[in-house]
C-alpha positions as CSV (number, residue, x, y, z in Angstrom):
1,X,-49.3,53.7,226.5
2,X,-52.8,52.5,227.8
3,X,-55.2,55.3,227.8
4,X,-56.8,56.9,231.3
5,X,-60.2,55.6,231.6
6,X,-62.4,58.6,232.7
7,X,-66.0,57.6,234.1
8,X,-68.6,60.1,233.1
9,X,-72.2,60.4,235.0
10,X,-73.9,63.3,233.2
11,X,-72.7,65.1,229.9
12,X,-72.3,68.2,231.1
13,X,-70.4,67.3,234.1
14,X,-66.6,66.8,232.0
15,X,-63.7,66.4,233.2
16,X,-62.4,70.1,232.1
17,X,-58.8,71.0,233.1
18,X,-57.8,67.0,233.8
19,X,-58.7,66.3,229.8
20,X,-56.8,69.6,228.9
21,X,-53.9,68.2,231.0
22,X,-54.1,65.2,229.3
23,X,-54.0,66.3,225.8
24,X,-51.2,68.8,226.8
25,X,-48.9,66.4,227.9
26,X,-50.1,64.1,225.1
27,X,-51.4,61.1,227.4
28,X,-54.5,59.0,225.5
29,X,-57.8,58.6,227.5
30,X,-60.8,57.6,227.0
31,X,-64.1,58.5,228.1
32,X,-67.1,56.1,229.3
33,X,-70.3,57.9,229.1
34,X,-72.8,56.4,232.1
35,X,-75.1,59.0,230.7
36,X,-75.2,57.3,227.2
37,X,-76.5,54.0,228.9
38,X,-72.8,52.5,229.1
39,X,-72.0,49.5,231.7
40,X,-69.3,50.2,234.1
41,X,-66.3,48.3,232.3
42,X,-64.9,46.0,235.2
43,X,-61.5,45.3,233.2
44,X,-58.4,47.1,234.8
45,X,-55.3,45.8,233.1
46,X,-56.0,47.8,229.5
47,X,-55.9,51.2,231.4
48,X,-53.0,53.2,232.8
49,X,-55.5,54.9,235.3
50,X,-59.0,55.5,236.3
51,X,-60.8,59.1,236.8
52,X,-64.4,59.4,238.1
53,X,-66.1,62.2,237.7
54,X,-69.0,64.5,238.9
55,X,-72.3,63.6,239.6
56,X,-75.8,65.6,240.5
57,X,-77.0,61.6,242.3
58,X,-76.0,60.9,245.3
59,X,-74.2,57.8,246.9
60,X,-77.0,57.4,249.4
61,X,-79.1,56.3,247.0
62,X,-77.3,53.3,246.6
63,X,-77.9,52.2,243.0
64,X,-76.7,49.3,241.0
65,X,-74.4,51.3,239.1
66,X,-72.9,53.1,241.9
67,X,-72.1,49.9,243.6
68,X,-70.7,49.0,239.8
69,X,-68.2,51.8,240.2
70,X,-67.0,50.7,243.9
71,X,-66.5,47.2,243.0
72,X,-64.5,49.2,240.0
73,X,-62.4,50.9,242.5
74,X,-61.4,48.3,244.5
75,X,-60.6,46.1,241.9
76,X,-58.3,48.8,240.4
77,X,-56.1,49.4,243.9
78,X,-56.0,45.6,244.1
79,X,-54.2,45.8,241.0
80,X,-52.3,49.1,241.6
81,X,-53.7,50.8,239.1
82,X,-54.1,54.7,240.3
83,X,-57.3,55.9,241.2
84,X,-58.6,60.4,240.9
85,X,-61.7,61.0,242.3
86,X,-63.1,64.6,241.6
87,X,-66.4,65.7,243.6
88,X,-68.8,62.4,243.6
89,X,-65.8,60.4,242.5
90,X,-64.2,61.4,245.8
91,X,-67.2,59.7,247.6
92,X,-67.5,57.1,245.6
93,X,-63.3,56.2,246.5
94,X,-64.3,56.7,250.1
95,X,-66.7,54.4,250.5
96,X,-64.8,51.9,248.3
97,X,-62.3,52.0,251.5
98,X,-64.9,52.2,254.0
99,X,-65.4,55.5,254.2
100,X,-69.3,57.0,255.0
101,X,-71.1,59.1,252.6
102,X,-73.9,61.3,254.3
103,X,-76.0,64.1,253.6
104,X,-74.6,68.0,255.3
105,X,-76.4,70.2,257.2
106,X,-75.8,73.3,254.4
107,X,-74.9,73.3,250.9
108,X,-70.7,74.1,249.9
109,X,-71.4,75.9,246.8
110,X,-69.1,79.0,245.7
111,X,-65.3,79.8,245.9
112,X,-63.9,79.1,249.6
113,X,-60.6,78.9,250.8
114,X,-58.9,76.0,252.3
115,X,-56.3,75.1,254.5
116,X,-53.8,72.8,253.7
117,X,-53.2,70.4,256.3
118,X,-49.8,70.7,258.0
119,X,-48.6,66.9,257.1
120,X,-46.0,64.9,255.1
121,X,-48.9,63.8,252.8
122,X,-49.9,67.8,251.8
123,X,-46.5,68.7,251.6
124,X,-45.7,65.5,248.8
125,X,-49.0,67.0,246.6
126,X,-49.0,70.4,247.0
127,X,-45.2,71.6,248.2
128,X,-45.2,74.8,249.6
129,X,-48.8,76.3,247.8
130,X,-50.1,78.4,250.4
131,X,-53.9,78.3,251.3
132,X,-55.9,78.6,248.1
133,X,-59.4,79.5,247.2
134,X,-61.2,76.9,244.9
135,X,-64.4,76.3,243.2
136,X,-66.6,74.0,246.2
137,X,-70.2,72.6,244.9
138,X,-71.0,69.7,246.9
139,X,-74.4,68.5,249.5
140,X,-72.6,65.1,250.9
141,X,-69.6,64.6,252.8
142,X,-67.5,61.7,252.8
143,X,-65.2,60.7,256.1
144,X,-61.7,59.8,255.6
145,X,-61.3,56.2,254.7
146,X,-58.8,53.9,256.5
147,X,-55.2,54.7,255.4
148,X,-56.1,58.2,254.0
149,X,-54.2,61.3,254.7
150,X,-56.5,64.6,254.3
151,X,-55.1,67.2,252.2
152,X,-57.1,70.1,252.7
153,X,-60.5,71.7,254.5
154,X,-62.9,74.1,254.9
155,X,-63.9,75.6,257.8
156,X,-67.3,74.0,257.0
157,X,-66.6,70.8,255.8
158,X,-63.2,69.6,257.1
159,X,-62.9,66.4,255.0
160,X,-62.2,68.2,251.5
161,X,-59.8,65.6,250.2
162,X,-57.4,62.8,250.7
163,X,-55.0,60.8,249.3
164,X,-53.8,56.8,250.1
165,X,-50.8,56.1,249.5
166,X,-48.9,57.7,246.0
167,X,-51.3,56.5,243.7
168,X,-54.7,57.1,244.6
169,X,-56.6,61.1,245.3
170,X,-59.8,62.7,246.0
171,X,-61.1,65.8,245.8
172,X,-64.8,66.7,246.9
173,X,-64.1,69.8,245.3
174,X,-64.4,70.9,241.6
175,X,-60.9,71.8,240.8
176,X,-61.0,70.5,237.4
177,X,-63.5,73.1,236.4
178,X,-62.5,75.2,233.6
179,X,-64.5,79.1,232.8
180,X,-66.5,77.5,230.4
181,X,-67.3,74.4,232.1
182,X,-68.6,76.8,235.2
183,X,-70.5,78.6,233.0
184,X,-72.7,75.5,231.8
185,X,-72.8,74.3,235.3
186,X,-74.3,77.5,236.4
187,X,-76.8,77.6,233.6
188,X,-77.3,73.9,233.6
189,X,-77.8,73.7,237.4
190,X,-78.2,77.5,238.5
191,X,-81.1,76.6,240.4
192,X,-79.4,74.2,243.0
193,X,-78.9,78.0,244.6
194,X,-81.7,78.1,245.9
195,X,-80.6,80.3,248.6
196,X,-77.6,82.5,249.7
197,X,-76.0,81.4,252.9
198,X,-72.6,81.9,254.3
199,X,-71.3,78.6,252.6
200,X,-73.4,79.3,249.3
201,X,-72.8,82.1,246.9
202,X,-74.8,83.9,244.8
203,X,-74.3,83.1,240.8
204,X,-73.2,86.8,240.2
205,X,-70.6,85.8,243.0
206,X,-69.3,82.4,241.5
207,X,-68.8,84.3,237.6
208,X,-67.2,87.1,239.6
209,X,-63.2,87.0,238.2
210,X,-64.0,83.5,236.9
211,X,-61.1,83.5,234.3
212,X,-58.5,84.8,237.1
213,X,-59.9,82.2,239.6
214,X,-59.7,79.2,237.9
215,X,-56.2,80.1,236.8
216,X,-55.2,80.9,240.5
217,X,-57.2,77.4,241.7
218,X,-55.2,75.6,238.5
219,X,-51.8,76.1,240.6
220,X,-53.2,73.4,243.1
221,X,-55.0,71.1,240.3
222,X,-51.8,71.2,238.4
223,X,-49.6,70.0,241.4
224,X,-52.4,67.3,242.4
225,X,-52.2,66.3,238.2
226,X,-48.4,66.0,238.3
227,X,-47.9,64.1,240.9
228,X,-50.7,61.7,240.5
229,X,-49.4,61.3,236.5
230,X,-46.2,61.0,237.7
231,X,-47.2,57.6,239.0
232,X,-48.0,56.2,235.3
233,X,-47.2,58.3,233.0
């Protein structure tokens, strides 16, 4: 089987639960470490699937290897090859369809609650899963591409994630994060809380249950992860 090609940005910003997945279900990947100085590879027929990951940049800057990773993207759902986006890999699949990538009024940072949206599309990823809480650390928003179905949202930020089609799915939300992973976010990153607002929690409030969260949030990763491995694997 051809390995899943995950794109890294920083290397503290893994890919968590979706490499545990992986390795669980005893599907190869591979992992191509931006942060180490490597190109974005533009080949697409040696890989079952793509995965982008986090990133502290944003898409507004508009940098060569950003626009490296779109060209990716659209190369790879030319060629049918299925696409996960998790937090800036979300924006960066938006804006490969069109979608806009822009700056929000307040910081998403902390465990929220969404609401799945009442559609066919929701129901195919997530069955009957009734409104979860998940871990939400995000300062852009991406609009729903053309041909996207949104899956979830906040009451803050309603575009959350989306999916097109079977094969392709993005989440602006972290809900690959594992306890550990979280814990080197927050000590890598802590200061991005810079202060405490109705849509940012305090650091004390993120650790707060974090082994019982992420296992609770894992019921939705784990549906979004079966159906979108179902499609290659």
């Amino acid at each position: 089987m051809k390995p899943v090609r995950i794109i890294r940005h920083q290397d503290w910003v893994e890919a968590g639960h979706l490499t545990d997945t992986l390795e669980r279900r005893g599907i190869p990947y591979e992992v191509v470490a931006l942060d180490e100085g490597r190109p974005v590879p533009q080949q697409t027929d040696d890989v079952s699937a793509l995965a982008f990951l986090g990133c502290t940049n944003s898409l507004t800057e508009d940098a060569d290897w950003m626009r490296d990773e779109i060209a990716l993207i659209r190369k790879a759902a030319e060629a049918d090859v299925p696409i996960l986006g998790h937090c800036f890999g979300s924006q960066l699949i938006s804006a490969a369809f069109g979608g806009k990538i822009e700056p929000m009024s307040q910081k998403e940072i902390g465990w929220h609650r969404v609401s799945l949206a009442d559609s066919d599309a929701a129901r195919a990823w997530f069955g009957d899963l009734e409104d979860p809480e998940i871990l939400i650390w995000h300062h852009d928003a991406f609009t729903l591409p053309e041909g996207a179905d949104s899956l979830y949202s906040t009451d803050f930020c309603p575009d959350q994630a989306f999916a097109i089609g079977d094969t392709i799915v993005g989440t602006v939300a972290h809900v690959e994060a594992t306890p550990q992973l979280l814990k080197t976010w927050l000590q890598v990153y802590g200061d991005d809380i810079d202060e405490i607002s109705d849509t940012v929690q305090s650091a004390d409030e993120i650790r707060k249950d974090i082994e019982g969260r992420c296992a609770r949030m894992h019921a939705l990763t784990d549906r979004l992860y079966d159906k979108w491995i179902a499609t290659f694997a």
